[in-house]
N, C-alpha and C positions, 0 to 999 in steps of 0.2 A: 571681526572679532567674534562674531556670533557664530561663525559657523564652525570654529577651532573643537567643538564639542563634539561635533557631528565623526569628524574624522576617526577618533578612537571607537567610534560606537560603530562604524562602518567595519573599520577594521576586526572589531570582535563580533559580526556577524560573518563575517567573511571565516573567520577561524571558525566559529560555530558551524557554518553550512559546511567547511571542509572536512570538518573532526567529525560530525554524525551523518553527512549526506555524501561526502564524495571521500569517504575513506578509501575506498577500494573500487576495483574498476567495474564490476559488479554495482557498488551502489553506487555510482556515476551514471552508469547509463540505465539504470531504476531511477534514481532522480530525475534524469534530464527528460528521458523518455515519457513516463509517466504521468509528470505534470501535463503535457502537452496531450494524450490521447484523452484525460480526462477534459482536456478545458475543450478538446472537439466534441466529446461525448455530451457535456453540461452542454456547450454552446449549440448541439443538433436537437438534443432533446429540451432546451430551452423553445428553442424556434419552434420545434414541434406542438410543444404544449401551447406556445400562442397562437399557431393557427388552426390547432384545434380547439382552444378555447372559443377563439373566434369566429371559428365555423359552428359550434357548438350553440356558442353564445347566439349567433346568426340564425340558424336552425329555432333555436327554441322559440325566438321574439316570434320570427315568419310563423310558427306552429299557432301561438298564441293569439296572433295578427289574425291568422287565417280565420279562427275561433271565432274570435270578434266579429269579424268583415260577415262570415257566413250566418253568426245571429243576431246581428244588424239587417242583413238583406231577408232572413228568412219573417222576422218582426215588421220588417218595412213593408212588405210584400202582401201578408196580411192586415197590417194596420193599416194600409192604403186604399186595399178592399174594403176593411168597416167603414174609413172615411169617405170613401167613396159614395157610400150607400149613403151616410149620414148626410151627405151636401147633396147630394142628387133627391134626394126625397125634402130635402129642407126649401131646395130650390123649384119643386114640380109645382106645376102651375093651381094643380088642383088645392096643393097648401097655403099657395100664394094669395088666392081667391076668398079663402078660409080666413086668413088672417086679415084683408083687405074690407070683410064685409062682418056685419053685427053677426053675433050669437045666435041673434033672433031669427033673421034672414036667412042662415045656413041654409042649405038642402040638407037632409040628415042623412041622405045617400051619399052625399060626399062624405060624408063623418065616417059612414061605413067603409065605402072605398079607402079611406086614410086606415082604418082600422087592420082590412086586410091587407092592404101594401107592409104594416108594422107586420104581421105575422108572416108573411114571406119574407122580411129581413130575418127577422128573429129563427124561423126554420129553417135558412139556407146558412145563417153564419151559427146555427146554435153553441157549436164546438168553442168561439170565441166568444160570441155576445150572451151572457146570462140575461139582462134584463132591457126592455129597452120603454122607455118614457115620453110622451109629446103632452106638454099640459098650456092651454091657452086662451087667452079672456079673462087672464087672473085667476083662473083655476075653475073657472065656470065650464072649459072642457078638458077631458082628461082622459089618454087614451096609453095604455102600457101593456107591456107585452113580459112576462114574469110566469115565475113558477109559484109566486110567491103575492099575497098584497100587500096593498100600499101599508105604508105605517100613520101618513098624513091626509088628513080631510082636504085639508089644502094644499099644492106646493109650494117651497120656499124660494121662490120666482128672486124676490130681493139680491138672499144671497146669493143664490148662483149668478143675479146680474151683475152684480158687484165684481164677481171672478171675473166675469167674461170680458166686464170693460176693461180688464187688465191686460189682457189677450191680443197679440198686435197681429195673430193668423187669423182673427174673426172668429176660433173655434178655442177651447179651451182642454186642455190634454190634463185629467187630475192624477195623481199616481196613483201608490198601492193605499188604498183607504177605507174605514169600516162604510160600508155601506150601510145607514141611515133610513131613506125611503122606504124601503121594501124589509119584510117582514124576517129574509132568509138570516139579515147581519151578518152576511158575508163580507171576506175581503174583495176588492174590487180594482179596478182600472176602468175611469170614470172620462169621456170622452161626449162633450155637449158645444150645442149652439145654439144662440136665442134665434127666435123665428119674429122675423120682422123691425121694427125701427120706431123711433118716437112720433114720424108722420104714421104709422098704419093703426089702424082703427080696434085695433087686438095685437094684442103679446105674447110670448108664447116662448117655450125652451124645446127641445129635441135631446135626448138626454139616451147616450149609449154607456151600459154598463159591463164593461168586460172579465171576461173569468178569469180568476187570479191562476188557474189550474192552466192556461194555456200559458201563460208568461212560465209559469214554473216548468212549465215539458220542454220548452224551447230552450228558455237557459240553461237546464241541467241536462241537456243532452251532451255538450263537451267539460271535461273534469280541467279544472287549471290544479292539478297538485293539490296536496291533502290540505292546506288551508286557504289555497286561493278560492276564488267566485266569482262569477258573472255579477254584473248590477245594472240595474237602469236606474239612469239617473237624470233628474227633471228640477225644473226651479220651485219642488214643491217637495222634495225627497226625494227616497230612492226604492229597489224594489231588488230584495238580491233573491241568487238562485236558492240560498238554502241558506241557513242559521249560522251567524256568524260569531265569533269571539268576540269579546271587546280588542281584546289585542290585536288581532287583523281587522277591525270595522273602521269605516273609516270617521271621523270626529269631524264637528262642525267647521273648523280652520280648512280640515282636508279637501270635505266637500265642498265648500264653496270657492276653494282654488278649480278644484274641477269644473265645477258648475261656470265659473267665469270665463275658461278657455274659449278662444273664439276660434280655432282650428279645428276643421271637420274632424281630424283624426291626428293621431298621434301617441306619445309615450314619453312618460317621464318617469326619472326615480324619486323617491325622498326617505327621510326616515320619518316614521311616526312619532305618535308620544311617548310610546313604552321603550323607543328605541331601536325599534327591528326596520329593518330596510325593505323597503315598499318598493313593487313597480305597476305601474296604472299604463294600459293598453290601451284606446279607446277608438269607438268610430261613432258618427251621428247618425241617427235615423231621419230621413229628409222630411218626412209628413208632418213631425210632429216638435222635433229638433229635440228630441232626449238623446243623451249618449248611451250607448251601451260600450262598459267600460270591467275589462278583465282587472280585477287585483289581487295581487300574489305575492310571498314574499321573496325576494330576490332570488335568495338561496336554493327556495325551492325550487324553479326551473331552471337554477343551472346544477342543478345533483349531480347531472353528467358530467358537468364541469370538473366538480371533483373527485369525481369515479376516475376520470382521464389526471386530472394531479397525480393524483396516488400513483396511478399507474406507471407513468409516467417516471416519478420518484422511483421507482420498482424496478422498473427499461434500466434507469440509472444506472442503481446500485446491484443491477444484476450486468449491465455491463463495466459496470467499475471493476466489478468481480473480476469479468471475461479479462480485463485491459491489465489488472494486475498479474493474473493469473500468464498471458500471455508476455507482458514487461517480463517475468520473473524467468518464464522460458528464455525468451529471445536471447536476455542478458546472460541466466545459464549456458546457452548453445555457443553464445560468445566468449563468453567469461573462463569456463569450464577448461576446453583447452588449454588458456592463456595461464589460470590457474593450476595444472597440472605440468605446463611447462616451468611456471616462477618454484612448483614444487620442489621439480627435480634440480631447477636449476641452484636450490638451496645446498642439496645435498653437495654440491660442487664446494662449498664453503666450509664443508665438513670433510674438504680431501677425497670423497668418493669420484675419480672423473672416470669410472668403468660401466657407464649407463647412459641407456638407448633415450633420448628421449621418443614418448609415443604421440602419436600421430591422430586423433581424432576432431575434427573442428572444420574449417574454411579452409579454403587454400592458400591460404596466406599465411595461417599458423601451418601447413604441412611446410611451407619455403622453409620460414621461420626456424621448424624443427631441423630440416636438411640443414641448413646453416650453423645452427648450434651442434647437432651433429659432425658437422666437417672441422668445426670448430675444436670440439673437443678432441677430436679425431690429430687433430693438428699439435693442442697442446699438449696430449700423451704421448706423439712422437718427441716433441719437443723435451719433454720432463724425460721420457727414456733414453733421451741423446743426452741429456745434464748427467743423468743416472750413470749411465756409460761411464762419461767423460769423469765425473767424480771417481767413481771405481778405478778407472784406470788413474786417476791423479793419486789416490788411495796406496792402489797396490807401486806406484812409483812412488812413491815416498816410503810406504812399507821394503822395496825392495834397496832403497838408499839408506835408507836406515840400518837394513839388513848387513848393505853392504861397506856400513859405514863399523857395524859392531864386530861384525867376523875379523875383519883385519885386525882391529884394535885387540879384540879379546884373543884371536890366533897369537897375534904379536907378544902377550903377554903370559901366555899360558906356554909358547917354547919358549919361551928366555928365562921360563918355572923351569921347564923341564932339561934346558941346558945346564940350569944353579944345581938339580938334583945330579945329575950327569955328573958335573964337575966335583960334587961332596961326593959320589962312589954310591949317590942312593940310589942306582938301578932300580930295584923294586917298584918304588916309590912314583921313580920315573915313567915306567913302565906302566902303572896303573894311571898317569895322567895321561901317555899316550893313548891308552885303550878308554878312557873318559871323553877325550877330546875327539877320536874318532867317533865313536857313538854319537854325540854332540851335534856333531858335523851330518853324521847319517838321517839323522833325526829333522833338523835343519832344512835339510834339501826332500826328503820324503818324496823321492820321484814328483816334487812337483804341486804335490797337493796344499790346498787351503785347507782343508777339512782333516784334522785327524782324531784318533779314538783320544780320549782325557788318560787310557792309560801309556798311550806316545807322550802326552805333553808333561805326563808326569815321570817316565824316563828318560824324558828330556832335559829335565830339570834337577832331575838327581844327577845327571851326569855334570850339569853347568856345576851345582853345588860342590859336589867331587872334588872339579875341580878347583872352585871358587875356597874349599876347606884345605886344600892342600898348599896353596897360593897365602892364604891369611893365617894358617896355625890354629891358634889357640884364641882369636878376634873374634869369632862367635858361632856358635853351632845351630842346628837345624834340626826339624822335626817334622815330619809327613804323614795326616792323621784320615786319611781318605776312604770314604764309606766305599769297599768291594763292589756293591751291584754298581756305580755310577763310571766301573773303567770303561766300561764300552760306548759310553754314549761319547756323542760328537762334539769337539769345540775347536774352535781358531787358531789354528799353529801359531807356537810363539806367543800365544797370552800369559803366562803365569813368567817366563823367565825375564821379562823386562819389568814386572814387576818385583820380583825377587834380588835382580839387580840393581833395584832401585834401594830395595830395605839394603843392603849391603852398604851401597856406598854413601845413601843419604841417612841413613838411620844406626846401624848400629857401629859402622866404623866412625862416626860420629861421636860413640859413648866411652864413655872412659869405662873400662873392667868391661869382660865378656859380654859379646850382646847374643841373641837366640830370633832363631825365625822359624815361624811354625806357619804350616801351611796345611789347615781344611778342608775339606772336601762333605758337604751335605745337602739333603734333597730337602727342600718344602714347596709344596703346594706345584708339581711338577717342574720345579724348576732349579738347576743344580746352583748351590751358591759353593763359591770356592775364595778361600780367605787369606789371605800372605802376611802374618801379622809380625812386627818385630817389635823389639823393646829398647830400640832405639831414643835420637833426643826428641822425636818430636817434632811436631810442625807449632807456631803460633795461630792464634783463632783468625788472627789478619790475612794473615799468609794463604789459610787453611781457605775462607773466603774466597778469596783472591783464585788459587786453585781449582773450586768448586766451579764458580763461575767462569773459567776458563774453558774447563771440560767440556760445558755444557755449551758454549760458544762454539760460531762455524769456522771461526779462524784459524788457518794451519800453521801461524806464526807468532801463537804466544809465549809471552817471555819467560812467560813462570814455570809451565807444564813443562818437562821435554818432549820431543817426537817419538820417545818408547812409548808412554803413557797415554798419549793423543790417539797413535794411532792402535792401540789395542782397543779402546774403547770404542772410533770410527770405527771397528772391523767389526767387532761384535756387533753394531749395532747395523750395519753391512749388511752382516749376513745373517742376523736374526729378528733384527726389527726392533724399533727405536723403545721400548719397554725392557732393553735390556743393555749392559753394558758394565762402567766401572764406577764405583762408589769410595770416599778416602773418607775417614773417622782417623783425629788425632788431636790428643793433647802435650802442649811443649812440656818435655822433659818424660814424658809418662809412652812415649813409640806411639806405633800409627799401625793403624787396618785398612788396608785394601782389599775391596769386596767384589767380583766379579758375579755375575747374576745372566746366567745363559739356560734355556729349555732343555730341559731333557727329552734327546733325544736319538734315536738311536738309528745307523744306518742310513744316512742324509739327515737333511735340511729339516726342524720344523716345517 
């Protein structure tokens, strides 16, 4: 039951996709097409952008790595040297001895010796060791090596022994710190070990004090990005390359996550407190076990990352462009043709079947065209073989008709002129004979369809003639025909089957004289010619009934006669269907038969 909703909603997407996306064959194949070059386009420059990000992203770590790894080894390398020096001299015998035996007892040459061995340290590392310190006996000997003097009478043995028992290397590494001792209060890197043990007879520290200026050359020789920084970092603090935000530093949570890590090296992300997203590189220094640790904010080492987005987006929508741009060809190179055929093939609907279809497109639309071509080719024989066949059905029933009126009217017209014979009216007679041959000449007109409107009106005066001589005093006639229209052309035999119509349907019908008047005028190039009597009239039913007859293909209806059908067939024959026969009447008030043929003169419109 749940799903009975679904099906109307399908169904009106379906009409939706068909009424704005597959109206036309054109946007058929831009829909179907289209979708599909786009989702390979998203789908290549999708992939692409991931393993460029990924190689990007790949790229920048190792860049960063590398960073690390090289001022790790370049710190390690030197800081292994000062330590070196500092345990080799801590461990020489001649110190060993010194600390083993009273104050008192020294050789003072050995004091001396100890003095110069500290000045050969002090002048072969000067660049890294600013100061360097041995105080022992509790302060009763005291031997330093400095730019600088001491600040204490005494040293503070205590606390730094305090540090050192904290120290599981036996040495004590202090970070970046104000140096205290000596006079300069510089910042410092403070690197000591006590000399000797609770059994030896004297105590004593060795106390190396490093220049804050070498740690700073070494880290800030590679740049992590405008807010990243190098740091060393110790269970004592930290010592970065150059001055940091609060925003990028790292807060006491951060550092002692770092500080805890027991992995020589590595990288993790997090976000800070202010909320920016952090990445920590790091590697360990071996001597001394401080990290030196890259921090940076995410974003900034991968810029590239999004330099290649954009771009990317860009590839896109510049091949989205290409893909429409090309959909929209294709579909025209296809469409175009098929749409120039449906053109023409319209015009077929509007009765034109005298045109070529044209040929430009695939060769399948050229068949296509040949075929419609042979096709039309076919049905214009065909329609000129109906054409024929109608015409000749036409002029057969025109000529049975013809030859159904001559007899009848022949027949009637000598057995007039036998009646006048037999009254002594010679004359009389004599003029219907000479009516009746003209008639007759006119009639036959060597054969022609076509004759001038001044034959078809001597034609008609003769029919009348005799038609007045036949009825008396039953009703007379009138012939009101505009001079310039006798020469043009119209259809033998149009005007007297109508005329004999008003005669026998109209005013021999009327009680007292009837009148037939026959018009002749031009409008708008086209001759209209009028047969009017004042006859009984038609009813509006009847009148109906006739109209719609006319204009039907039927050659056997009941109401029209065959005079009247086929005048109207002829004319419209052989001038074209805009012209023909028209009937206006009201019962009791006669009737107008209107004829409507081109003027024209010497042939055919």
């Amino acid at each position: 039951m749940e799903t009975l909703p679904i099906l109307p909603m399908r169904n009106k997407l379906v009409v939706f996709i068909k009424k704005y996306f597959l109206f036309s064959l054109r946007s058929t194949i831009i829909s179907l097409f289209l979708p599909v070059m786009l989702f390979f386009i998203a789908f290549t420059g999708w992939i692409s952008y991931q393993l460029a990000v990924t190689q990007l992203e790949e790229n920048a770590y190792k860049s960063v790595n590398d960073t690390v790894f090289q001022t790790k080894s370049s710190l390690e390398n030197r800081l292994y040297d000062v330590f070196e020096q500092l345990v080799t001299f801590s461990n020489d015998l001649k110190t060993l001895e010194l600390i083993d035996s009273e104050f008192s007892e020294a050789d003072p040459n050995d004091y001396i010796e100890m003095s110069n061995s500290l000045k050969v340290i002090h002048l072969n590392y000067n660049s890294i060791i600013e100061s360097i310190l041995v105080d022992m006996h509790n302060g009763k000997f005291t031997l330093y090596r400095s730019d600088f003097r001491m600040n204490f009478n005494q040293f503070p043995y205590k606390e730094y022994a305090e540090q050192y028992r904290g120290s599981k290397q036996g040495f004590y590494w202090h970070n970046e710190h104000l140096d205290d001792i000596f006079a300069s209060k510089s910042e410092v890197v403070s690197v000591f070990k006590l000399i000797g043990n609770d059994r030896s007879k004297a105590n004593g520290i060795l106390l190396f004090n490093l220049r804050k200026s070498f740690f700073e050359n070494v880290l800030n020789k590679s740049l992590i990005g405008e807010h990243g920084y190098l740091t060393l970092v110790s269970r004592d603090g930290t010592f970065n390359s150059k001055p940091v935000a609060n925003e990028y530093r790292l807060n006491s949570k951060e550092l002692s996550y770092l500080q805890s890590l027991q992995d020589e090296k590595g990288r993790y992300e997090f976000q800070n407190a202010v909320g920016k997203n952090m990445t920590i590189i790091y590697d360990t220094i071996g001597v001394n076990k401080w990290k030196v640790a890259a921090v940076f904010p995410t974003d900034e080492i991968l810029k590239k990352v999004n330099y290649i987005k954009i771009v990317t987006v860009m590839v896109i929508l510049m091949l989205t462009a290409i893909a429409i741009l090309i959909a929209n060809f294709l579909a025209k190179y296809i469409t175009n043709p098929v749409s120039a055929l449906v053109s023409q093939t319209k015009q077929i609907n509007e009765n034109n079947l005298n045109i070529t279809f044209s040929h430009k497109g695939p060769r399948e639309i050229g068949i296509l065209k040949t075929a419609l071509d042979d096709l039309l080719v076919r049905i214009n024989t065909l329609l000129e073989q109906i054409r024929l066949e109608q015409d000749e059905k036409r002029q057969l029933e025109f000529s049975i008709m013809h030859a159904q009126i001559n007899p009848h009217f022949l027949y009637n017209t000598l057995y007039s002129i036998k009646g006048l014979s037999d009254m002594g009216m010679n004359k009389e007679a004599s003029s219907m004979i000479t009516a009746l041959s003209n008639f007759f000449r006119i009639s036959i007109s060597r054969g022609r369809e076509i004759i001038t409107l001044e034959e078809e009106i001597a034609h008609i005066q003769n029919y009348l003639i005799i038609q007045e001589m036949r009825y008396g005093d039953d009703f007379s006639y009138e012939i009101n025909i505009d001079p310039n229209l006798l020469t043009c052309r119209i259809v033998k035999l149009t005007l007297q089957p109508l005329i004999e119509n008003a005669i026998y349907h109209g005013v021999k019908q009327k009680r007292g004289k009837g009148k037939i008047i026959i018009k002749g005028y031009e409008i708008s190039d086209m001759v209209c010619l009028e047969v009017i009597d004042n006859g009984s009239g038609i009813d509006s039913e009847k009148l109906s009934v006739i109209k719609e007859e006319l204009q039907s293909k039927r050659s056997n209806s009941p109401t029209i006669g065959i005079g009247l059908r086929s005048v109207h067939e002829r004319i419209k024959l052989h001038f074209g269907e805009a012209y023909g026969l028209s009937i206006e009447s009201d019962a009791g008030a006669g009737t107008k038969t209107l004829v409507r043929i081109p003027k024209t003169w010497g042939g055919l419109n």
